[in-house]
N, CA, C and O of each residue as an XYZ file, in Angstrom:
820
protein
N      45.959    -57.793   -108.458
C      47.269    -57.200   -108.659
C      47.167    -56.051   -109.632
O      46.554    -56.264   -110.677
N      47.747    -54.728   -109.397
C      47.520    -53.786   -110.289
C      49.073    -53.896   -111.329
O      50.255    -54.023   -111.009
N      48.421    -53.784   -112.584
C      48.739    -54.221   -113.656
C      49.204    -52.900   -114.384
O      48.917    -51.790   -113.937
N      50.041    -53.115   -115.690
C      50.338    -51.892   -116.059
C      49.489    -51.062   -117.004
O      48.862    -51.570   -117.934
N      49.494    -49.877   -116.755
C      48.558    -49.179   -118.059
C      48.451    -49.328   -119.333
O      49.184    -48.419   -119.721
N      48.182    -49.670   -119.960
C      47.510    -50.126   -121.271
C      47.670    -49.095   -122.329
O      46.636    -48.648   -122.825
N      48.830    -48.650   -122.750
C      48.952    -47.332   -123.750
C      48.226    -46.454   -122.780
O      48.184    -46.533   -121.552
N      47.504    -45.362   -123.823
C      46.644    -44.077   -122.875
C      45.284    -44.650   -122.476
O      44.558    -43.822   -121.925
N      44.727    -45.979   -122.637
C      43.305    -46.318   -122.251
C      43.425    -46.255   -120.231
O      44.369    -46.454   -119.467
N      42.188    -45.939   -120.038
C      42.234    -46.127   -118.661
C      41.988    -47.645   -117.862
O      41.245    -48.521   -118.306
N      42.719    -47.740   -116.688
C      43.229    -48.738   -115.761
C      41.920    -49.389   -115.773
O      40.860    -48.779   -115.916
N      42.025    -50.540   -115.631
C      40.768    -51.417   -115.499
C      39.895    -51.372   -114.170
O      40.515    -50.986   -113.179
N      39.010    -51.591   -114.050
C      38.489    -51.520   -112.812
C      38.385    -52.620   -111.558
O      37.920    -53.758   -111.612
N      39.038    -51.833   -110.267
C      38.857    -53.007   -109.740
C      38.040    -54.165   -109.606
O      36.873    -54.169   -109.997
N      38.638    -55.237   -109.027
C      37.570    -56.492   -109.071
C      38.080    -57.375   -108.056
O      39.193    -57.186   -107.565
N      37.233    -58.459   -107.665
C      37.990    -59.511   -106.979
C      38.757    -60.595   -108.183
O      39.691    -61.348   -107.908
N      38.212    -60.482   -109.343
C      39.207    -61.602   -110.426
C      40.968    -61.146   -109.435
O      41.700    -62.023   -108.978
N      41.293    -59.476   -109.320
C      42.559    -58.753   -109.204
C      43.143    -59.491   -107.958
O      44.184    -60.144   -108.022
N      42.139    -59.291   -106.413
C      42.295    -59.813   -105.440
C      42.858    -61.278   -105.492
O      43.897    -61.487   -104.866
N      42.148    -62.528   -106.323
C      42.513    -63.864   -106.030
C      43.905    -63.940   -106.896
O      44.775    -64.804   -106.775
N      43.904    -62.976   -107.676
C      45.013    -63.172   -109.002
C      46.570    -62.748   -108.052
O      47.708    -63.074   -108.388
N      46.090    -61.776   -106.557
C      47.277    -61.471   -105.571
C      47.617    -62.940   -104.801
O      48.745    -63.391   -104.607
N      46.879    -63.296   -104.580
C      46.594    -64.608   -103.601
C      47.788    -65.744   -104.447
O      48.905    -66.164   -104.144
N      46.817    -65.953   -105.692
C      47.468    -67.047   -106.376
C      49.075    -67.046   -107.047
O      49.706    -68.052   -107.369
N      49.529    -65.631   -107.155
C      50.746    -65.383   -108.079
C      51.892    -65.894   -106.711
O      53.115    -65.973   -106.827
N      51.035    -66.211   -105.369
C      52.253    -66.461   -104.037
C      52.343    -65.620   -103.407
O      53.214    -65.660   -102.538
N      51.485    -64.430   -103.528
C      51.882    -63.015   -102.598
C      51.220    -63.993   -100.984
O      51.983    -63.568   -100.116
N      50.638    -64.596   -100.564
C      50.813    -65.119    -99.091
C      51.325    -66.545    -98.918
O      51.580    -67.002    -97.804
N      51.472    -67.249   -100.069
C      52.146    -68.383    -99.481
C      53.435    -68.638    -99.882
O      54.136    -69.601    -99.569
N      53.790    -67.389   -100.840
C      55.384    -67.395   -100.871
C      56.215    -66.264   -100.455
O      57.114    -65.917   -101.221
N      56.075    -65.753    -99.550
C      56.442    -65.344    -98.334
C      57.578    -64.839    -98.189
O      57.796    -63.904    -97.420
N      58.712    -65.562    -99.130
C      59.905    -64.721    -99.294
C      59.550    -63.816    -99.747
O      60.661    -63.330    -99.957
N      58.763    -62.973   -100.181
C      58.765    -61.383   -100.650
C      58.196    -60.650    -99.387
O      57.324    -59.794    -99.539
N      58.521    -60.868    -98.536
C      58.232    -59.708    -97.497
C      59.750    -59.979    -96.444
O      60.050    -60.253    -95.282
N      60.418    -59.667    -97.843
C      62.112    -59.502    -97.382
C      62.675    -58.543    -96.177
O      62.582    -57.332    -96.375
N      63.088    -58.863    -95.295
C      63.222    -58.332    -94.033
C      62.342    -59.008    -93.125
O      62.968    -59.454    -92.163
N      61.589    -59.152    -93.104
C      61.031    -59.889    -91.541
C      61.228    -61.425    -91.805
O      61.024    -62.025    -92.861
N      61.639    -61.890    -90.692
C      62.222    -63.703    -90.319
C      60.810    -64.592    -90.553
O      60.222    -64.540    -89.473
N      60.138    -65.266    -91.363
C      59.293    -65.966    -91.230
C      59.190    -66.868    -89.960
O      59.798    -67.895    -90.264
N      58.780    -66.970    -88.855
C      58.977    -67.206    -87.618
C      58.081    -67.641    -86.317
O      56.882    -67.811    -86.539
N      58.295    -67.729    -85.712
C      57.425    -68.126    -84.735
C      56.893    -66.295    -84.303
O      55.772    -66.117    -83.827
N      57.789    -65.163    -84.532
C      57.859    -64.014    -84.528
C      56.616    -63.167    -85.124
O      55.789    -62.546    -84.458
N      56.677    -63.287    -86.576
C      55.731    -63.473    -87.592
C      54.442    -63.952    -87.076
O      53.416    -63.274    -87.014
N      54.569    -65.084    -86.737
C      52.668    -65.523    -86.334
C      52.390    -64.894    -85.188
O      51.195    -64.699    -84.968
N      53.266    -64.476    -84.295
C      52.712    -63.713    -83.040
C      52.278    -62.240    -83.346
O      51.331    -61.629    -82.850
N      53.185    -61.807    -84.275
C      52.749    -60.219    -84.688
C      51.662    -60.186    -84.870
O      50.886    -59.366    -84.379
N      51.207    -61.685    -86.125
C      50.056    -61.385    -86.644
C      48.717    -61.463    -85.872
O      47.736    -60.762    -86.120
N      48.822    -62.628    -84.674
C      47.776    -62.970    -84.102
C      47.717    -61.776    -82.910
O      46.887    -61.965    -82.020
N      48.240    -61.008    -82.864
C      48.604    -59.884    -81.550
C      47.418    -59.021    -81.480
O      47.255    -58.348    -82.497
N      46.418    -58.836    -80.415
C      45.450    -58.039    -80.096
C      45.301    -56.597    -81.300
O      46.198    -55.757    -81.222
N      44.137    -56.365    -82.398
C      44.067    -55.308    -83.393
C      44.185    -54.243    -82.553
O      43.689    -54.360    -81.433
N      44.845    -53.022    -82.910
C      44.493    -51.802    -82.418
C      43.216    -51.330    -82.396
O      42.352    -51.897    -83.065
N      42.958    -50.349    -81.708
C      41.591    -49.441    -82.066
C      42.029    -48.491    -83.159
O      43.179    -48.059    -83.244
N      40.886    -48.140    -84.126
C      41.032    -47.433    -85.532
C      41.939    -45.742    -84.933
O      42.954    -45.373    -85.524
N      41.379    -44.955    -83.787
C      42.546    -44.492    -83.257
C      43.882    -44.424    -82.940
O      44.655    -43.465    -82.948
N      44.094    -45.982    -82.562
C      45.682    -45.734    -82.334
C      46.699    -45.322    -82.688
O      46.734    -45.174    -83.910
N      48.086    -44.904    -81.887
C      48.882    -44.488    -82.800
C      49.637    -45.401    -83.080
O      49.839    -46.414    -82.411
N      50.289    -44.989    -84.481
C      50.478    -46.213    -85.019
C      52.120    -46.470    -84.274
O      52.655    -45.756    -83.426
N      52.699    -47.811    -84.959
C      53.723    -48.104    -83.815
C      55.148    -47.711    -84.565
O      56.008    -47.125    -83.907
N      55.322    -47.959    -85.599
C      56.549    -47.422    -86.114
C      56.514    -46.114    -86.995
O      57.196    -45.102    -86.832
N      55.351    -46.416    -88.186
C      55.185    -45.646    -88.746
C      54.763    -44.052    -88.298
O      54.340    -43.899    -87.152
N      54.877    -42.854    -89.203
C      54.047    -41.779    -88.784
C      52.502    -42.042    -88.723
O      51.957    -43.143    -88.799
N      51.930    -40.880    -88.580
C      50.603    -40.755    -88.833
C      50.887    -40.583    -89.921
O      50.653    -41.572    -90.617
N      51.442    -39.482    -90.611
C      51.226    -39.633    -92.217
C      51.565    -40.496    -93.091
O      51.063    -40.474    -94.215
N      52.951    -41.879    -92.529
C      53.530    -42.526    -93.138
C      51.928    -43.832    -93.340
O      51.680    -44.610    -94.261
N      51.272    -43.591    -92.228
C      50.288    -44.944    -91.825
C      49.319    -44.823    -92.827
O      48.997    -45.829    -93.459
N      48.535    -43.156    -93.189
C      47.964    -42.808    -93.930
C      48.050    -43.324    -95.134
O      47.387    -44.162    -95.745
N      49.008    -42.666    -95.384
C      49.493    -43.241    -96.890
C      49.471    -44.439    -97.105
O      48.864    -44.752    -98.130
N      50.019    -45.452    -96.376
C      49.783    -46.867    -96.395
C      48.364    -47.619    -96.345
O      48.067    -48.748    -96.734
N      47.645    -46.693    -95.784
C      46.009    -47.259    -95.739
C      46.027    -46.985    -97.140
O      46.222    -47.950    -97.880
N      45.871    -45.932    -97.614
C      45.441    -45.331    -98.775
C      46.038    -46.356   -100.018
O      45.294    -46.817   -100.885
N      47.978    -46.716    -99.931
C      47.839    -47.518   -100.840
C      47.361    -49.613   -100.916
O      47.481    -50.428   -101.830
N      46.899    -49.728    -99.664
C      46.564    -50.632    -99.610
C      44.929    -51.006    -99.846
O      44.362    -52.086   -100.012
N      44.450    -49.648    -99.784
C      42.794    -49.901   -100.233
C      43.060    -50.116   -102.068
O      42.191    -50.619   -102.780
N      44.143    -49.727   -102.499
C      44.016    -49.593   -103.744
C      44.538    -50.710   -104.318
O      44.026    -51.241   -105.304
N      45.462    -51.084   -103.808
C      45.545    -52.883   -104.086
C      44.860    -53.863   -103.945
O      44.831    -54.746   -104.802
N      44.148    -53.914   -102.807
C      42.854    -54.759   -102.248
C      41.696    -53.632   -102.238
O      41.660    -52.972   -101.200
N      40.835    -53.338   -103.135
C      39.736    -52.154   -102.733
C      38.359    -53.095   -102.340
O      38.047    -54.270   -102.538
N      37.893    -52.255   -101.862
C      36.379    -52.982   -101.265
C      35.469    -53.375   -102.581
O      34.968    -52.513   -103.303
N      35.336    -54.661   -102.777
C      33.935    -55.042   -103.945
C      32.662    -55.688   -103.241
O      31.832    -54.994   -102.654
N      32.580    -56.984   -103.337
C      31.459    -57.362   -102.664
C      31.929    -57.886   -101.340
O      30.970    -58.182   -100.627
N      33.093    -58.095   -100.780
C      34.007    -58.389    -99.574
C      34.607    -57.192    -99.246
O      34.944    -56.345   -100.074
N      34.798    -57.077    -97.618
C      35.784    -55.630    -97.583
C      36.917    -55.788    -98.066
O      37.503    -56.844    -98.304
N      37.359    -54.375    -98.272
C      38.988    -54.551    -98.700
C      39.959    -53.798    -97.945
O      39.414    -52.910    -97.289
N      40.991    -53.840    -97.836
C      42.318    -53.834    -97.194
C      42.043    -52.225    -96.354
O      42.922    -51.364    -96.401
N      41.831    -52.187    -96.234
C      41.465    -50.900    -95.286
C      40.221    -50.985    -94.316
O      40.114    -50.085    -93.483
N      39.469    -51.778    -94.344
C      38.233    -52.290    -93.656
C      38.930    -53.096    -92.677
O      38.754    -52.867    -91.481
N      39.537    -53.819    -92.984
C      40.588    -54.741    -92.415
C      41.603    -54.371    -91.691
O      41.968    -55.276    -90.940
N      42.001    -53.742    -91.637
C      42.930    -52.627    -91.344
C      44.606    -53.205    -91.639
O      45.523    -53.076    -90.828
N      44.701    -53.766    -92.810
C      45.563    -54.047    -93.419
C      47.094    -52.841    -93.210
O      48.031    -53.504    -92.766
N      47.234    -52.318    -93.284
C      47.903    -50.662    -93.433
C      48.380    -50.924    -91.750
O      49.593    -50.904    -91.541
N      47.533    -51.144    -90.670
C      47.712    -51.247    -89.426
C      48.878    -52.298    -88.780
O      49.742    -52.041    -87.941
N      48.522    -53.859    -89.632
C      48.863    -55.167    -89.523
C      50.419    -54.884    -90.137
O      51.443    -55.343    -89.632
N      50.347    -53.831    -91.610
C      52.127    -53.913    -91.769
C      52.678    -52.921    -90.976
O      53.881    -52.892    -90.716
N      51.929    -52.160    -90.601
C      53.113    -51.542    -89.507
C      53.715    -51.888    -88.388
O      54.767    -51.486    -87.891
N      52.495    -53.130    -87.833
C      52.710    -53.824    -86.430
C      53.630    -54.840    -87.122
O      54.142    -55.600    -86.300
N      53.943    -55.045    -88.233
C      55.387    -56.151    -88.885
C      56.076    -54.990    -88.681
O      56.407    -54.763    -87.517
N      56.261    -54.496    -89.207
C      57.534    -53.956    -89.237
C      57.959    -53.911    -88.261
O      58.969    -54.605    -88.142
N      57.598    -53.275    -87.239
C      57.463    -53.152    -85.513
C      58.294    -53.921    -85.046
O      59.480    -53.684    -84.819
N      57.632    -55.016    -84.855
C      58.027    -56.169    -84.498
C      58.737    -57.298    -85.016
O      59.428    -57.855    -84.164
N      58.777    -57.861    -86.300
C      59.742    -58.107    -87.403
C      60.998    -57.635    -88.254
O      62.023    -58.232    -88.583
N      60.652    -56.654    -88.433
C      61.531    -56.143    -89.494
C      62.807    -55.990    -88.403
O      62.823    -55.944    -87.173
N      64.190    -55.917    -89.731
C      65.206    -54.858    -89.014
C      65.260    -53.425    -89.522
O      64.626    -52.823    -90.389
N      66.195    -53.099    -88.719
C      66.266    -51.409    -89.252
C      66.403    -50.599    -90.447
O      66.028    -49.440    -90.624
N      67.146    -51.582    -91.435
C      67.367    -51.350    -92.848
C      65.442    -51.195    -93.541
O      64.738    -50.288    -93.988
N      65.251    -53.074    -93.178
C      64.011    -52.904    -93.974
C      62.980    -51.887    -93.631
O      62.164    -51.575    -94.499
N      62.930    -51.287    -92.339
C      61.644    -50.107    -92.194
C      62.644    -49.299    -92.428
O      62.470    -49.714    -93.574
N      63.559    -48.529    -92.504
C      64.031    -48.006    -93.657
C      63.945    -47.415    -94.460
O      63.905    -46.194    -94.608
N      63.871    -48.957    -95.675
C      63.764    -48.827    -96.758
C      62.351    -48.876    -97.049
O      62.115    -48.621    -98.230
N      61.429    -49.103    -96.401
C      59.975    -48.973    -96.149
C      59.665    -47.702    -95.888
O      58.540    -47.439    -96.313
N      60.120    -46.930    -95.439
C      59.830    -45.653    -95.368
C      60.189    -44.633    -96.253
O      59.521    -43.680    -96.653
N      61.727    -45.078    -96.586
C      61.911    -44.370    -97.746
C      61.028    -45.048    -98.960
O      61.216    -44.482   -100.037
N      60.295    -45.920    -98.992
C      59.585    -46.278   -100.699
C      58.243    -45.248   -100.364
O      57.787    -44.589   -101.298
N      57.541    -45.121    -98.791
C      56.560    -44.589    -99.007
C      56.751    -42.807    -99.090
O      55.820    -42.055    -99.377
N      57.877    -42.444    -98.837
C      58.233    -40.881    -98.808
C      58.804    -40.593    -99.978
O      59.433    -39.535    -99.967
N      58.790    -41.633   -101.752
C      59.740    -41.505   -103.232
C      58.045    -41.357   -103.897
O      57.784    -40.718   -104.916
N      56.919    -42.181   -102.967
C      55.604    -42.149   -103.602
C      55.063    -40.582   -103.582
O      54.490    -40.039   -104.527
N      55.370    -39.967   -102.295
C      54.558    -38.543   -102.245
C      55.385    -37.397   -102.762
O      54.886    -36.291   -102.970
N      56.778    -37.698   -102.987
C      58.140    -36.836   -103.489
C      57.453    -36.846   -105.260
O      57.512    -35.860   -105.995
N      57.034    -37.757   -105.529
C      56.696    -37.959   -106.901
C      55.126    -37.268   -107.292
O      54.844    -36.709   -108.352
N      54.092    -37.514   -105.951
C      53.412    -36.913   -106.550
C      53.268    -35.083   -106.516
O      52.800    -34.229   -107.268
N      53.922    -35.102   -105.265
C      54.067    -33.517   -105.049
C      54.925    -32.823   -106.181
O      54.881    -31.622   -106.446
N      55.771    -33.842   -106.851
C      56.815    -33.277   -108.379
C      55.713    -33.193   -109.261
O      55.715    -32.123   -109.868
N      54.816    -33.906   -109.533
C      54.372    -34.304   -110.570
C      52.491    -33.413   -110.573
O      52.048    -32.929   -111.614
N      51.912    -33.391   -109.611
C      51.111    -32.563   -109.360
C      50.346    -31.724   -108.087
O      49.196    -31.287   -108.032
N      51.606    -31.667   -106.940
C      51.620    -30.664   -106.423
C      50.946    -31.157   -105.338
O      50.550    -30.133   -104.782
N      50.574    -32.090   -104.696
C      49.857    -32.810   -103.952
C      50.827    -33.894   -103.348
O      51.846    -34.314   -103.897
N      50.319    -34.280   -102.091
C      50.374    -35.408   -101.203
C      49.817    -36.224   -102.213
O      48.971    -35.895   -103.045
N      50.635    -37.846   -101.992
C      49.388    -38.865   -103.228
C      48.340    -39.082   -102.342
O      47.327    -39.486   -102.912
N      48.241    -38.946   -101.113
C      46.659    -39.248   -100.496
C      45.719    -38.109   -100.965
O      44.574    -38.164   -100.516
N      46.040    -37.022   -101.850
C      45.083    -36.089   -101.369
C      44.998    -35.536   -103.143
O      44.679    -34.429   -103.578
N      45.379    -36.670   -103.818
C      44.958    -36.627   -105.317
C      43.798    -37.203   -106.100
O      43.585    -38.119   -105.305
N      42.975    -37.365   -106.942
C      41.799    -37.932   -107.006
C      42.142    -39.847   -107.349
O      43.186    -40.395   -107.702
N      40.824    -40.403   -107.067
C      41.785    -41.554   -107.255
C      42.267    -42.341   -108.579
O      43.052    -43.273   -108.757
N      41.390    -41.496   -109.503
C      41.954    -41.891   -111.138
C      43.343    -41.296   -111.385
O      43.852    -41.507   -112.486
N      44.202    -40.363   -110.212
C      45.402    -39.923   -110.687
C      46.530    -41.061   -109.598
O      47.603    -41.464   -110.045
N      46.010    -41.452   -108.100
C      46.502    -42.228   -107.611
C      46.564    -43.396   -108.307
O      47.373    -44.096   -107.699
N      46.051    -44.123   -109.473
C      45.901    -45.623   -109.776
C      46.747    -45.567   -110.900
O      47.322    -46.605   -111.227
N      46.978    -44.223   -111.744
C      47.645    -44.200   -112.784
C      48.946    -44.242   -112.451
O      49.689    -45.030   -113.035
N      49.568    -43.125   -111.143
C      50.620    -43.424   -110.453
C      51.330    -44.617   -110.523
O      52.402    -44.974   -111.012
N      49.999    -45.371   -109.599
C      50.699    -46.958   -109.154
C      50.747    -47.834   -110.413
O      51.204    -48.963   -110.234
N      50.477    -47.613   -111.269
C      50.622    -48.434   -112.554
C      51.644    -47.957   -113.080
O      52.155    -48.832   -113.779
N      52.446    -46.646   -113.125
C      53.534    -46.527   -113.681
C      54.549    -46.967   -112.557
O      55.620    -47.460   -112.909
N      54.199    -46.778   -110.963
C      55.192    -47.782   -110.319
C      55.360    -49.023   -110.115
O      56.366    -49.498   -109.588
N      54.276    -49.735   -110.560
C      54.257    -51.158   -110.812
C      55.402    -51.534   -112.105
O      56.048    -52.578   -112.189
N      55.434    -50.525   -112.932
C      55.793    -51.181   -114.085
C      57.495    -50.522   -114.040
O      58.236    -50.981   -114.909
N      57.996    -49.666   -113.238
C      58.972    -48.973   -112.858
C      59.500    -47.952   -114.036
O      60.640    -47.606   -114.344
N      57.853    -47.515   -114.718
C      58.077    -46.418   -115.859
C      58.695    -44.934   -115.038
O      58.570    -44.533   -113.880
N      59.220    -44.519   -115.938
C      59.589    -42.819   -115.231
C      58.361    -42.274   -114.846
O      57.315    -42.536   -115.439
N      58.453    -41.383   -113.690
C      59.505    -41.223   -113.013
C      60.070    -42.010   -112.313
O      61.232    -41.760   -111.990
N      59.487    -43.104   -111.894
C      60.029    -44.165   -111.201
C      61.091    -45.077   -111.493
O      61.366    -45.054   -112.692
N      61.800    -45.888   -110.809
C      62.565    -46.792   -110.861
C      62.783    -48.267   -110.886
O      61.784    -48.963   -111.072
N      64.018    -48.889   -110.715
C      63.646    -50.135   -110.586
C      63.583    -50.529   -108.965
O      63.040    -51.567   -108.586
N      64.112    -49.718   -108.192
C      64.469    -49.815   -106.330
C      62.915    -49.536   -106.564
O      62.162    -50.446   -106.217
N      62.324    -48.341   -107.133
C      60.435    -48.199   -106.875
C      59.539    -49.001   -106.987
O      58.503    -48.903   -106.329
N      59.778    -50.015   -107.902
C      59.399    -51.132   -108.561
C      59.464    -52.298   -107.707
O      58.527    -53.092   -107.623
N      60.814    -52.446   -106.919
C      60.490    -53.465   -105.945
C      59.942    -53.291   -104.578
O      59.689    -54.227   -103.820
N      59.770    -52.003   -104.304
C      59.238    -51.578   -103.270
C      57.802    -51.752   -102.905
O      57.340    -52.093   -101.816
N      57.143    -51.439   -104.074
C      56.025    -51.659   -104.361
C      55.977    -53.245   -105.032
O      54.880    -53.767   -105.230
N      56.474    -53.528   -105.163
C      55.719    -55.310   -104.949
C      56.242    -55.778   -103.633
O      55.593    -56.618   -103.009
N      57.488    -55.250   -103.103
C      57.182    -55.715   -101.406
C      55.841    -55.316   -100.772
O      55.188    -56.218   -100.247
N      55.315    -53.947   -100.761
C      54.317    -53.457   -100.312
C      52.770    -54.431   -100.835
O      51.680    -54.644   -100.304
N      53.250    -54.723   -101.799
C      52.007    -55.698   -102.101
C      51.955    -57.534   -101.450
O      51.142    -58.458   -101.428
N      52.985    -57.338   -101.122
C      53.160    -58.661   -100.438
C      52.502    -58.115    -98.803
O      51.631    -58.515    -98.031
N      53.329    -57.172    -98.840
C      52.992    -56.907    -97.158
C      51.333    -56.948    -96.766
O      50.741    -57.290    -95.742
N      50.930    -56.489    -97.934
C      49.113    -56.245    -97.876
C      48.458    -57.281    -98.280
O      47.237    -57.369    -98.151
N      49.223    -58.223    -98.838
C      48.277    -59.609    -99.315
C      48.297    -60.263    -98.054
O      47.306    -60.806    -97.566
N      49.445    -60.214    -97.511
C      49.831    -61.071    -96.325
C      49.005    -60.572    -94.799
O      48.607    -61.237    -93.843
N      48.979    -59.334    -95.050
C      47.860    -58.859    -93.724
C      46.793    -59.112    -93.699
O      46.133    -59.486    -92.729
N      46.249    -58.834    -95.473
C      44.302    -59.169    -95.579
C      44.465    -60.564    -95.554
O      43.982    -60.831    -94.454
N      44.883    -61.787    -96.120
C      44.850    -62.696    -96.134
C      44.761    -63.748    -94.484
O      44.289    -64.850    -94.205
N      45.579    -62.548    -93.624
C      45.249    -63.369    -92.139
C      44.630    -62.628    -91.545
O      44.790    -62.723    -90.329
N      43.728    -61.640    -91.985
C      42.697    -61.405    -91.143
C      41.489    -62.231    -90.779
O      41.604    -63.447    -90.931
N      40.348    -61.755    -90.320
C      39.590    -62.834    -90.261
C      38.180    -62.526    -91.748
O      37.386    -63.412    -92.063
N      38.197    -61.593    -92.192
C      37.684    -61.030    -93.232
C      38.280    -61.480    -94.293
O      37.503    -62.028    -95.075
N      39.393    -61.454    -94.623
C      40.099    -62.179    -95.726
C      40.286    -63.640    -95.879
O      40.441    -64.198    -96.965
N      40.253    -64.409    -94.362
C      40.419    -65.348    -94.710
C      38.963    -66.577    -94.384
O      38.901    -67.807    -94.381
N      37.928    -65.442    -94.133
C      36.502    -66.146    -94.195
C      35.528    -66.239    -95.132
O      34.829    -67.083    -95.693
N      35.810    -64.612    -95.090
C      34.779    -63.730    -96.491
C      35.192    -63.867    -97.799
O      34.466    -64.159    -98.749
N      36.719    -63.584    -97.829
C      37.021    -63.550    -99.019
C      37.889    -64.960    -99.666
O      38.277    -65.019   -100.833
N      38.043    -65.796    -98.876
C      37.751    -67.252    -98.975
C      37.002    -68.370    -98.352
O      36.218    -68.178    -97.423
N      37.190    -69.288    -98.752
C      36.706    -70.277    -98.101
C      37.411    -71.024    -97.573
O      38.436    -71.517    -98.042
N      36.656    -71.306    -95.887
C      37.059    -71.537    -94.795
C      36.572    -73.027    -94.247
O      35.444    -73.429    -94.533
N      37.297    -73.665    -93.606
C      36.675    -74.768    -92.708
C      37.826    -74.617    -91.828
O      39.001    -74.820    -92.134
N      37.301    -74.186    -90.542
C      37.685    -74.566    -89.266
C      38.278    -75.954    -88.897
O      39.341    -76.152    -88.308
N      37.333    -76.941    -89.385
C      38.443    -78.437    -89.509
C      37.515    -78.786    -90.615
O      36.303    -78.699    -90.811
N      38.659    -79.256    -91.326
C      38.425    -79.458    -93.122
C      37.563    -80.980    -92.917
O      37.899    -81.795    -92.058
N      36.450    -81.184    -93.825
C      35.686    -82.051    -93.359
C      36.155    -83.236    -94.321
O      37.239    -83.022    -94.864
N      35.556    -84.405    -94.620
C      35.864    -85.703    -95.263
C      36.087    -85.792    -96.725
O      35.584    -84.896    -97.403
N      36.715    -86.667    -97.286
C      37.575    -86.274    -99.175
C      36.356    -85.950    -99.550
O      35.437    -86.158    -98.758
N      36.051    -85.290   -101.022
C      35.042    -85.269   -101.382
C      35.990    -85.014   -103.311
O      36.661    -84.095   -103.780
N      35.374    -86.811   -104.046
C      36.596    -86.334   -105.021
C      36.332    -85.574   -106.248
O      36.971    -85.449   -107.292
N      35.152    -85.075   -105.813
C      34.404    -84.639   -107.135
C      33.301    -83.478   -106.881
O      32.112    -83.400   -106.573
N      34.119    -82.831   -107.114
C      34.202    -80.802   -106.749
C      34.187    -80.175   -107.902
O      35.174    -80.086   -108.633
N      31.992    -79.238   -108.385
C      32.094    -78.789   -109.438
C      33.031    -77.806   -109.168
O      33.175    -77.562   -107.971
N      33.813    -77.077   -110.067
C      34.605    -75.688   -110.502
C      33.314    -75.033   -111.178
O      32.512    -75.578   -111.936
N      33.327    -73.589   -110.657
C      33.030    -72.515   -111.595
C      33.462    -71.008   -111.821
O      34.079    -70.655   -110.816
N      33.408    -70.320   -112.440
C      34.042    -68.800   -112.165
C      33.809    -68.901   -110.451
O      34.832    -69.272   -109.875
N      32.854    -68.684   -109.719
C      32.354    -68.246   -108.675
C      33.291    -69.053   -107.502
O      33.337    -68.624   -106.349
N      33.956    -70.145   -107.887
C      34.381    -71.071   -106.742
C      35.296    -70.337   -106.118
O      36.140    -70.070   -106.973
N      35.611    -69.840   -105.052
C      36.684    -69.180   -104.172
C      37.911    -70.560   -104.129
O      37.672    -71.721   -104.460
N      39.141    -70.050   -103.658
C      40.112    -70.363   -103.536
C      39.906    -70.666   -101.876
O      39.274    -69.886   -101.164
N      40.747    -72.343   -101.190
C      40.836    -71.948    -99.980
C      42.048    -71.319    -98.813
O      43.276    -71.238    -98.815
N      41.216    -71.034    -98.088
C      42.023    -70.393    -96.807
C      43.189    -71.416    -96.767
O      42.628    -72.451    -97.125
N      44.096    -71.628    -96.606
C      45.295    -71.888    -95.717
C      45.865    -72.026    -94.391
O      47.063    -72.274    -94.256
């Protein structure tokens, strides 16, 4: 989870500690934060629905709206020793929600959060935020995480919907929910005495 900036020191570096810390705070198993789409029989079909090819066009979003969404979803989930949210094609998976889930308000208001992100950086330094370096994109999202100026508090929740939307895509991929946890296909016999260590993954669901 990206966290807020720290006075003037620079943003910490990604990690997977960030990744499981998305997992565990409920960004996929509490689910009410991806407000607008019906948790549903709807929902699991979107998700399980044939991936696009890395070509396609995308289904609701623009090309540039999709862009941007890759871009801020590698930065929430970035690649460490597991891929991250763009390998996955995370960015792809919320647009095919919205698509197919959402109502009209929430893509929307999904569109307007990702068109207040590039309004801000083009105010602020003259650029698309995809096409800024990425120590100026992370500082961004840490002042919209925290809904410092220029941002808001509507910016603020936008972007933790958006982080739900991306926990919830990498998390049912098959990369997120193999690689970057641990998996059993059918969970095998009790076992009541399970060392813990830093290293122990969290399981799949």
């Amino acid at each position: 989870m990206i966290k807020p900036l720290a006075g003037a020191g620079q943003p910490p570096q990604p990690s997977r500690t960030r990744r499981l810390a998305l997992l565990r705070m409920g960004a996929l198993s509490g689910l009410a934060g991806l407000s607008g789409l019906g948790f549903s029989g709807g929902v699991l079909a979107a998700v399980s629905a044939p991936k696009q090819a890395a070509a396609a066009e995308p289904e609701l979003l623009t090309r540039d709206e999709l862009l941007l969404t890759g871009v801020l979803a590698e930065l929430i989930i970035p690649r460490t020793d597991t891929p991250g949210a763009l390998a996955v094609g995370a960015h792809r998976t919320v647009d095919h929600l919205l698509k197919s889930c959402a109502l009209a308000p929430a893509q929307a208001q999904f569109r307007a959060g990702l068109a207040r992100i590039d309004a801000v950086a083009q105010a602020q330094a003259g650029k698309r935020f995809a096409a800024l370096p990425p120590d100026r994109q992370t500082a961004l999202l840490y002042q919209l995480d925290a809904g410092r100026e220029p941002f808001d508090a509507a910016d603020q929740r936008f972007f933790r919907q958006l982080k739900a939307y991306v926990a919830f895509a990498y998390y049912t991929s098959e990369a997120g929910a193999t690689r970057e946890l641990a998996y059993l296909p059918v969970p095998g016999g009790f076992k009541g005495k399970v060392k813990v260590t830093n290293a122990t993954r969290t399981w799949a669901i």
